[in-house]
KOLBA-7034 format. One line per field, with one value per residue (C-alpha): residue number from 1; residue in three letters; x, y, z. Coordinates in steps of 0.1 Angstrom, whole numbers, plus 2048, in hexadecimal, padded with zeros to 3 digits. Example, Ala and Ser with C-alpha at 12.3 -4.5 7.8 and 13.67 -1.06 7.14 Angstrom:
// KOLBA-7034
i: 1;2;
aa: ALA;SER;
c1: 87B;889;
c2: 7D3;7F5;
c3: 84E;847;
This chain:
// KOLBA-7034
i: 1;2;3;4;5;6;7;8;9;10;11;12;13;14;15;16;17;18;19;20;21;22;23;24;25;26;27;28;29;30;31;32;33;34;35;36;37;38;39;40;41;42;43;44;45;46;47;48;49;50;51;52;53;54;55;56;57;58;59;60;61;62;63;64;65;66;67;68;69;70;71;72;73;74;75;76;77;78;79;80;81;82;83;84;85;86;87;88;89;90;91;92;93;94;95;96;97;98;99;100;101;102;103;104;105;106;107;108;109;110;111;112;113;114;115;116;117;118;119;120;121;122;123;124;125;126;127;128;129;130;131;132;133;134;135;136;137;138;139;140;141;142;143;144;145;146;147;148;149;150;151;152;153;154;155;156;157;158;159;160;161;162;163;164;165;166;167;168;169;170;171;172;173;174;175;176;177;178;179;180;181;182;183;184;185;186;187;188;189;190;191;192;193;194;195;196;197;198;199;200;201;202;203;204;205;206;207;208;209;210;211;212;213;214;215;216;217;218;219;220;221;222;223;224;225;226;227;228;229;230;231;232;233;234;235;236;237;238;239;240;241;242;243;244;245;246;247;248;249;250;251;252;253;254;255;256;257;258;259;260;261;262;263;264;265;266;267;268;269;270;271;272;273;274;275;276;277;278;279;280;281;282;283;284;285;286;287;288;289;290;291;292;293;294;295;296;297;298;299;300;301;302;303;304;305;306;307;308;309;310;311;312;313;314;315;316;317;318;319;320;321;322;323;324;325;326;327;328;329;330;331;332;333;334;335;336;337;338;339;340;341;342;343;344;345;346;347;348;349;350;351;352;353;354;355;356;357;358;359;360;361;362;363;364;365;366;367;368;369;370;371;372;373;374;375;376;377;378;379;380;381;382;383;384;385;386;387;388;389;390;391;392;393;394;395;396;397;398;399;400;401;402;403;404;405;406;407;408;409;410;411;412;413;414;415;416;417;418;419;420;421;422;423;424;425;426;427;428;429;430;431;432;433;434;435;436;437;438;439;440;441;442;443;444;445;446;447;448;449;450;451;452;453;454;455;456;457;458;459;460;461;462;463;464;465;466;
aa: UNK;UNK;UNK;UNK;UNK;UNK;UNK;UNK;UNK;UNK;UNK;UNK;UNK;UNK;UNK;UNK;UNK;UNK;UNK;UNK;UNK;UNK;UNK;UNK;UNK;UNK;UNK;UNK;UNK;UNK;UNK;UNK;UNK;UNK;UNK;UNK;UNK;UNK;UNK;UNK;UNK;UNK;UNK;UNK;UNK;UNK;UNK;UNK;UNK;UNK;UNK;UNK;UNK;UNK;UNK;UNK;UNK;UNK;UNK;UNK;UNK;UNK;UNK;UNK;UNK;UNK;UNK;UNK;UNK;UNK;UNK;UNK;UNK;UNK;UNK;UNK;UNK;UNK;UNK;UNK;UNK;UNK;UNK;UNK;UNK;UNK;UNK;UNK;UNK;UNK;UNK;UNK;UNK;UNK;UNK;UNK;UNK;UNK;UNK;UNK;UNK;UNK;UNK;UNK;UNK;UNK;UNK;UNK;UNK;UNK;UNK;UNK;UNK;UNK;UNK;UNK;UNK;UNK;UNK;UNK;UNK;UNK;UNK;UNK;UNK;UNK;UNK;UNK;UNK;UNK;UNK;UNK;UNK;UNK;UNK;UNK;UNK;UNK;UNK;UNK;UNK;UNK;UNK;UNK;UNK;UNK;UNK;UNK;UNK;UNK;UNK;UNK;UNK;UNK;UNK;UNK;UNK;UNK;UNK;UNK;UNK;UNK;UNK;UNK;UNK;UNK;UNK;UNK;UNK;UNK;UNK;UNK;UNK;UNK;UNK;UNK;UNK;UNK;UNK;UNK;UNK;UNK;UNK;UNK;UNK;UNK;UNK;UNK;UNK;UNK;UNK;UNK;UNK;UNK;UNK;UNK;UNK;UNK;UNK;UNK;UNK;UNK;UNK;UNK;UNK;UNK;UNK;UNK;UNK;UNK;UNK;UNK;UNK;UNK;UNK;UNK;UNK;UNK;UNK;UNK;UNK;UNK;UNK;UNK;UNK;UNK;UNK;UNK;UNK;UNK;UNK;UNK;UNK;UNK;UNK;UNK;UNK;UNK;UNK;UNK;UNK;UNK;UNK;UNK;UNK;UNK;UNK;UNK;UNK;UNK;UNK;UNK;UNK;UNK;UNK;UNK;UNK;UNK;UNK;UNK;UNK;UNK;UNK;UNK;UNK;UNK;UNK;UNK;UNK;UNK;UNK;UNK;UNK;UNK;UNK;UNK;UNK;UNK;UNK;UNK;UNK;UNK;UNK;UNK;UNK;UNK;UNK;UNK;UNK;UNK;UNK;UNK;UNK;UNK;UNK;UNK;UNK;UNK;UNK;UNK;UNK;UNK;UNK;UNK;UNK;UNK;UNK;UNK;UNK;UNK;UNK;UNK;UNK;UNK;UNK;UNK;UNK;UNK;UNK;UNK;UNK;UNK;UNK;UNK;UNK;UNK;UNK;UNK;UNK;UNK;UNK;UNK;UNK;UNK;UNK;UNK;UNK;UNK;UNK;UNK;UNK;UNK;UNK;UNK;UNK;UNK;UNK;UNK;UNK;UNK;UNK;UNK;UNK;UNK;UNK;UNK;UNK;UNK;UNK;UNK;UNK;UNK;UNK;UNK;UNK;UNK;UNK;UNK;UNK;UNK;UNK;UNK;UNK;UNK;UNK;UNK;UNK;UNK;UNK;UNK;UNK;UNK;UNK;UNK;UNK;UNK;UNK;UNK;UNK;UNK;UNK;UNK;UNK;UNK;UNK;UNK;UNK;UNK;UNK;UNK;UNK;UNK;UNK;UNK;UNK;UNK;UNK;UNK;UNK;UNK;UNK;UNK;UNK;UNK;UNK;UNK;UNK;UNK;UNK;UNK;UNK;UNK;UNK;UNK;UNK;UNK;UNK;UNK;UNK;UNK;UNK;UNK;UNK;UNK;UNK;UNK;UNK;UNK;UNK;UNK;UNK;UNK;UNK;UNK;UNK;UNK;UNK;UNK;UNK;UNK;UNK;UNK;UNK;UNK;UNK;UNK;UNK;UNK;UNK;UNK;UNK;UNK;UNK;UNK;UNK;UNK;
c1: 2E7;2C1;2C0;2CF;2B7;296;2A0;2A3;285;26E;275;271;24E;244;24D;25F;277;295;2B9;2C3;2C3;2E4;2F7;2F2;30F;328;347;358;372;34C;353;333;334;317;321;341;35B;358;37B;36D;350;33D;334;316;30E;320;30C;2F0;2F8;303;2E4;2D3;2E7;2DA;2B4;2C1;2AC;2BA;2D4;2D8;2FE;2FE;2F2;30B;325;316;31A;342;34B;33C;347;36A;366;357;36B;389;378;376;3A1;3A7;3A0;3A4;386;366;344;34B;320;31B;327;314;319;325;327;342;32A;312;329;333;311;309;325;323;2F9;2F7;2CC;2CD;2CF;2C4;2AA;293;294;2BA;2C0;2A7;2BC;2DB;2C9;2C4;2EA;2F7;2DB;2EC;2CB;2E7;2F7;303;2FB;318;30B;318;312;310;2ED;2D3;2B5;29E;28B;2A1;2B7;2A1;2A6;281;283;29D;28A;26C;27F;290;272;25D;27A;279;259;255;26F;260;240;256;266;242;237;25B;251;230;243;258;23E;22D;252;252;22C;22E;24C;263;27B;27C;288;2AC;2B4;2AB;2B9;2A5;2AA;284;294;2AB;28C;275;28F;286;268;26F;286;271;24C;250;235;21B;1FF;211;214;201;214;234;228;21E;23E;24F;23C;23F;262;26D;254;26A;28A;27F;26F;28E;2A3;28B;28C;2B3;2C1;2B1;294;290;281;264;260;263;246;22D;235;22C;20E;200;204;1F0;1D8;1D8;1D2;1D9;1D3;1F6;206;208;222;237;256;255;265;256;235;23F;245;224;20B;21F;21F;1FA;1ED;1FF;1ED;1D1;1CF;1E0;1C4;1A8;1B9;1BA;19C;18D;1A4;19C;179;17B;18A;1B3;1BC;1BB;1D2;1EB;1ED;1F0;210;21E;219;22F;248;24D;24C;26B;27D;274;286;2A3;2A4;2A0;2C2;2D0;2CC;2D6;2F3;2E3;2EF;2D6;2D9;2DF;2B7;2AB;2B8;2AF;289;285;29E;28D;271;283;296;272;26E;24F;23E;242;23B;219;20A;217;207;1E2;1ED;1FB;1D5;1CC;1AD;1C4;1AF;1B7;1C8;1DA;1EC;1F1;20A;220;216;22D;22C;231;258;255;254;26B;284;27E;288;2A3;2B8;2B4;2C3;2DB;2E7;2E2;2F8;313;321;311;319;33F;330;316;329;342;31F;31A;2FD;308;2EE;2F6;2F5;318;31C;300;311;330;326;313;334;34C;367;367;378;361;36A;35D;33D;33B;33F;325;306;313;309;2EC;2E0;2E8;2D7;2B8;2BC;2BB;29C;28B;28F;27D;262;25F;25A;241;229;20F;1F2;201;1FA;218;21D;21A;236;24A;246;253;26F;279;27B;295;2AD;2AA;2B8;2D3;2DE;2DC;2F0;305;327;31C;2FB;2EF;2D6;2E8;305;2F6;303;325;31D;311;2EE;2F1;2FC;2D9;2C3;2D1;2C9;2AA;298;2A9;2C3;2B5;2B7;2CD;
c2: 568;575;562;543;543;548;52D;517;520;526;4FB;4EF;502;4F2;50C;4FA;515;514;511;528;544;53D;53E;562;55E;548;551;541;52D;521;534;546;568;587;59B;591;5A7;59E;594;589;576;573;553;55E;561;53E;52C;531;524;50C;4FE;509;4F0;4D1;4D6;4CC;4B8;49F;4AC;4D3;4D4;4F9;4EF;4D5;4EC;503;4E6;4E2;506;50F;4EE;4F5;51C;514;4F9;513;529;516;50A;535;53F;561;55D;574;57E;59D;5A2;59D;596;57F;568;547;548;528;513;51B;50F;4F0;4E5;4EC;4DA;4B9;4B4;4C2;4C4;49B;493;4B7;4AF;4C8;4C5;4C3;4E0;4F8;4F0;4FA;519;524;518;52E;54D;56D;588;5A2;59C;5B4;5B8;5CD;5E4;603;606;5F1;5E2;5CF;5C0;5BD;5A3;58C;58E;594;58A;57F;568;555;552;547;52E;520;51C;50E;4F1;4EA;4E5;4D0;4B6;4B0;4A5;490;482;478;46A;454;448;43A;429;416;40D;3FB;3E7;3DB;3D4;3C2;3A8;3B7;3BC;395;392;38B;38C;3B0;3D2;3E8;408;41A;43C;43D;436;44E;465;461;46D;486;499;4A1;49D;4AC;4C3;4BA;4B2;496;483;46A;465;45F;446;433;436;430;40B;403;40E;3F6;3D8;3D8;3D8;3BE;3A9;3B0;3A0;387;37B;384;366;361;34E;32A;331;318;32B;34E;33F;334;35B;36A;354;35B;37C;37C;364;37C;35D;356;331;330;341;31D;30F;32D;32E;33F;361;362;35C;380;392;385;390;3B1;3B6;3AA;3BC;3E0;3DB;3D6;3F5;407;3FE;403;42F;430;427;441;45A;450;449;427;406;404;3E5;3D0;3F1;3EA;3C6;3C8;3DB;3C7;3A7;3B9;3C0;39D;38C;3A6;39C;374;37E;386;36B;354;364;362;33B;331;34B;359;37A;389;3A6;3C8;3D0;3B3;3BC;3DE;3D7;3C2;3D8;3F6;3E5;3D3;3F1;3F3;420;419;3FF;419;439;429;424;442;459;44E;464;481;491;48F;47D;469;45C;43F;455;464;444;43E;45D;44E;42D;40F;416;43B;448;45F;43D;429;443;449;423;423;43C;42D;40B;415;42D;412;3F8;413;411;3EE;3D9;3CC;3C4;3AE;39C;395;388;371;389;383;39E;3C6;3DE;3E2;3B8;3B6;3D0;3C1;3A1;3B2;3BF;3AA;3BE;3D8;3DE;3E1;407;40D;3FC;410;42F;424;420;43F;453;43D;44C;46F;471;462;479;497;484;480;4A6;4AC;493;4A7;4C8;4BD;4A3;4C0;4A9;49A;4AC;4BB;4A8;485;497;49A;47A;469;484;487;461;461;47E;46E;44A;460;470;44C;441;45B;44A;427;412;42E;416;3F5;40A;426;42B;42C;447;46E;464;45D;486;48B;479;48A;4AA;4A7;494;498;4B6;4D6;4F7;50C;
c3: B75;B6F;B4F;B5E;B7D;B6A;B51;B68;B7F;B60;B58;B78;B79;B5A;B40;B22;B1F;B06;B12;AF2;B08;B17;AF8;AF6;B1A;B08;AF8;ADB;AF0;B02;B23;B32;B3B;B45;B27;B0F;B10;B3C;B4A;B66;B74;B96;BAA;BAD;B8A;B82;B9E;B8B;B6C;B7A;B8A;B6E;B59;B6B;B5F;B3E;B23;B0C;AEE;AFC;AF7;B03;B29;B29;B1E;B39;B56;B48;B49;B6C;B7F;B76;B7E;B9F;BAD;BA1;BB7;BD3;BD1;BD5;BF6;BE6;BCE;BD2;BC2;BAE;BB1;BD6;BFA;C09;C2A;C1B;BF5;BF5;C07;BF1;BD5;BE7;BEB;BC8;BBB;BD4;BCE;BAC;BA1;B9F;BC5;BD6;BE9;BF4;C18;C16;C04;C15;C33;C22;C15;C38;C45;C2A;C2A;C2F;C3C;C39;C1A;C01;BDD;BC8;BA7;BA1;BC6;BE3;BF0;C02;BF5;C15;BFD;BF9;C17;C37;C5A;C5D;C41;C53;C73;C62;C4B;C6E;C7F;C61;C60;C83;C85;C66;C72;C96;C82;C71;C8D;C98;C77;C78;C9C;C8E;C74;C8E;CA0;C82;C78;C95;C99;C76;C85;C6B;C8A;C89;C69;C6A;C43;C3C;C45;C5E;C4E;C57;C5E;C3F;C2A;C3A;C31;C0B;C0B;C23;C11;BF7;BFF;C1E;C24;C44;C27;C19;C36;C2E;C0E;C21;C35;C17;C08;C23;C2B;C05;C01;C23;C10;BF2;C04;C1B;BFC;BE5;C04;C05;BE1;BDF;BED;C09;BFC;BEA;BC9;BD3;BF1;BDD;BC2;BDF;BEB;BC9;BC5;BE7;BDE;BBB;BC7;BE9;C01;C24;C1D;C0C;C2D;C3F;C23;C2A;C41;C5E;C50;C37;C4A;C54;C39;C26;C45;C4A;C23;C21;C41;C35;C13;C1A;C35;C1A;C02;C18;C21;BF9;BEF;C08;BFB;BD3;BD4;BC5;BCA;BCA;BD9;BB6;BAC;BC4;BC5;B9E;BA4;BBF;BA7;B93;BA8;BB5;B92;B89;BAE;BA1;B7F;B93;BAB;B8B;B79;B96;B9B;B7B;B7B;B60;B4F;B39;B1C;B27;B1A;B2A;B48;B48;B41;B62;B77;B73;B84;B9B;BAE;BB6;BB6;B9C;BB6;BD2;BBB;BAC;BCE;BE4;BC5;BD1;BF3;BE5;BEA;BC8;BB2;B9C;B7C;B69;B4D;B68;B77;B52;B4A;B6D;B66;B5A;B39;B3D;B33;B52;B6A;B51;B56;B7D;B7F;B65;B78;B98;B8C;B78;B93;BAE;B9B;B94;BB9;BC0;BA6;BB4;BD3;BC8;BAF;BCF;BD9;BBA;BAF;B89;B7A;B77;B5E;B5C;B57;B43;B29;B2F;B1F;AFF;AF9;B03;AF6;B0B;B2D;B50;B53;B2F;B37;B58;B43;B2D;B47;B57;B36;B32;B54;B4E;B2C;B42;B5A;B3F;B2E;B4F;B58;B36;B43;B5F;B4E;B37;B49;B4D;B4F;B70;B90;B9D;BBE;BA8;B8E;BB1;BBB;B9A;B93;BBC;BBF;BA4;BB4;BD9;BC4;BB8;BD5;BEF;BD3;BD7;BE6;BE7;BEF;C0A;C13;C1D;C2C;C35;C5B;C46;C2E;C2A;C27;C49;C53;C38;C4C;C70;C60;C4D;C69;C8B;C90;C8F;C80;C99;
């Protein structure tokens, strides 16, 4: 349990601790136990190995065998109504273990989970030695006021920042726009859920206004634009003219001068906040962006099915996290240097990998529907017709363990990026697990009045803690 818990809070402060210190648990049938020669074990003590597994790195077969042997204990535990924690009585141990085993490390947010912390939070609960307990540390009525209070008050400032964002949708004619999803609250919610602390609200609004650019620019140039049309867009864009607005239909009118007026305010906050010019910064990565949405819109017209690496290298950009991630980091209230930007940057693995797990988990539950939808590119496809010999579930299989060997290389990413400031190593890592858990059942986003994300967002921004 102790070992377990300070393993896995020693990586996720940055301490590039070995996993070898398990083995010392684990039997030679590879069941986990306090001390061999135990015949039984606690919930308590299996929880924690449990989330202790899922800050793996890449090739550490013993916290995979951990992950096996405590899923199957716990889910055992929760099919015998009889089951209990040999170490402690607490207030509600099983839905500690449901949680736990529903939004595993990958897609528990922090706002989420500190409100199932204080759901479950037992201030009387009993700890069982050689005799019975308290530990007025740990379990303390106070605490649980405070914690209430603290999350109350934290979402009504939310609330406020999300009415501000309404008002500029609908200030910025995006309410016009008939071709695109009006989804502001569900993509507040990202950022949210993790950067949620009163100092960073500055930082959410910028990802918020990015993150409802690219999904109104991604439904621009996914079938609902003329190529011609979508090329004049880009070029006004990298050529960042009005002239060009004239030639452009009238939608489209709106999403350039919403696009170009949000930039540009954008631009004009960060370069007060960094001390230097950003504007050439940010348009640089929007250019990118678009050129990866044109690559798409091009496959798509030609019916075009490209390699599984080919496709890979443009839709990591195009599920557009990096676009949003790169510009929200100038608000996180830290000077960011050039070399800085560089080790989240493009070319970085920690950004590669932020947008490699995004797609690949994005085109997991989205891939049927869009080829319903004559969409003829996904990863699943695409691998499909390097190897032609294989079935669909096989290739689904296949970019399901391409994902969670990223997500095991990406939480060694995040342990080790020292040199980045920690609310930048947040924003990359954080940004990943929210893709993970909207992806959760389906496309959370699209149908997300249909879907659990929909109970996430009631609880994170709008019901309060009783």
């Amino acid at each position: 349990d102790d070992t377990a818990m300070g393993l896995r809070i020693l990586r996720l402060h940055g301490y590039n601790v070995s996993s070898d210190v398990l083995k010392t648990f684990r039997d030679e049938n590879g069941e986990f136990f306090c001390f061999l020669g135990q015949t039984q074990r606690g919930v308590t003590d299996m929880l924690n190995v449990n989330r202790c597994s899922h800050v793996a790195f890449p090739g550490e077969t013993i916290m995979e065998e951990a992950k096996t042997c405590t899923e199957r204990y716990l889910r055992n535990a929760l099919e015998d109504v009889g089951a209990f924690d040999k170490w402690a009585l607490k207030k509600n141990i099983r839905g500690e273990v449901e949680y736990a085993l529903k939004y595993p490390w990958h897609r528990s947010m922090p706002r989420l989970e500190a409100r199932s912390y204080i759901e479950h939070y037992g201030p009387n609960d009993l700890w069982i030695g050689k005799s019975m307990f308290m530990m007025p540390y740990i379990s303390n009525e106070k605490y649980l006021e405070l914690a209430k209070l603290d999350f109350n008050h934290v979402q009504s400032l939310h609330q406020k920042e999300l009415r501000d964002l309404r008002s500029w949708w609908t200030s910025s004619g995006f309410s016009e726009l008939k071709f695109t999803r009006d989804r502001v609250a569900e993509i507040y919610f990202a950022p949210a859920s993790f950067m949620f602390e009163p100092h960073f609200a500055s930082c959410r609004a910028v990802y918020t206004k990015f993150s409802i650019l690219t999904v109104i620019l991604d439904d621009l140039y996914d079938g609902h634009g003329t190529l011609d049309n979508l090329q004049l867009f880009s070029q006004a864009v990298k050529r960042w003219d009005l002239s060009l607005v004239g030639r452009m239909p009238e939608d489209m009118k709106i999403c350039f001068m919403g696009f170009y007026n949000t930039v540009n305010e954008i631009a004009e906050e960060g370069r007060k906040r960094q001390g230097r010019e950003v504007l050439g910064y940010i348009r640089n990565i929007w250019e990118i962006q678009l050129a990866a949405y044109t690559k798409e819109a091009e496959w798509s017209a030609a019916r075009y099915v490209p390699s599984f690496d080919e496709y890979i290298e443009n839709a990591s950009v195009s599920i557009s996290l990096g676009t949003v991630v790169l510009i929200s980091a100038l608000f996180t209230g830290e000077i960011l240097t050039d070399d800085v930007l560089s080790k989240i940057g493009r070319g970085s693995r920690f950004l590669q990998l932020m947008g490699l797990t995004g797609r690949l988990v994005n085109d997991t539950k989205t891939y049927e529907a869009e080829r319903g939808q004559r969409e003829v590119a996904s990863a699943v496809q695409c691998y499909m017709k390097d190897h032609p010999e294989i079935s669909e579930e096989e290739a689904l299989k296949h970019v399901y363990t391409v994902m969670e060997n990223a997500l095991d290389e990406l939480n060694r990413e995040f342990v080790n990026n020292r040199d980045v400031p920690d609310s930048c190593r947040r924003l990359v890592f954080d940004s990943a697990r929210i893709s993970q858990l909207f992806c959760m059942e389906g496309d959370g986003l699209t149908f997300s009045g249909e879907m659990e994300i929909k109970e996430h967002v009631k609880n994170c921004l709008f019901q309060q803690v009783a």
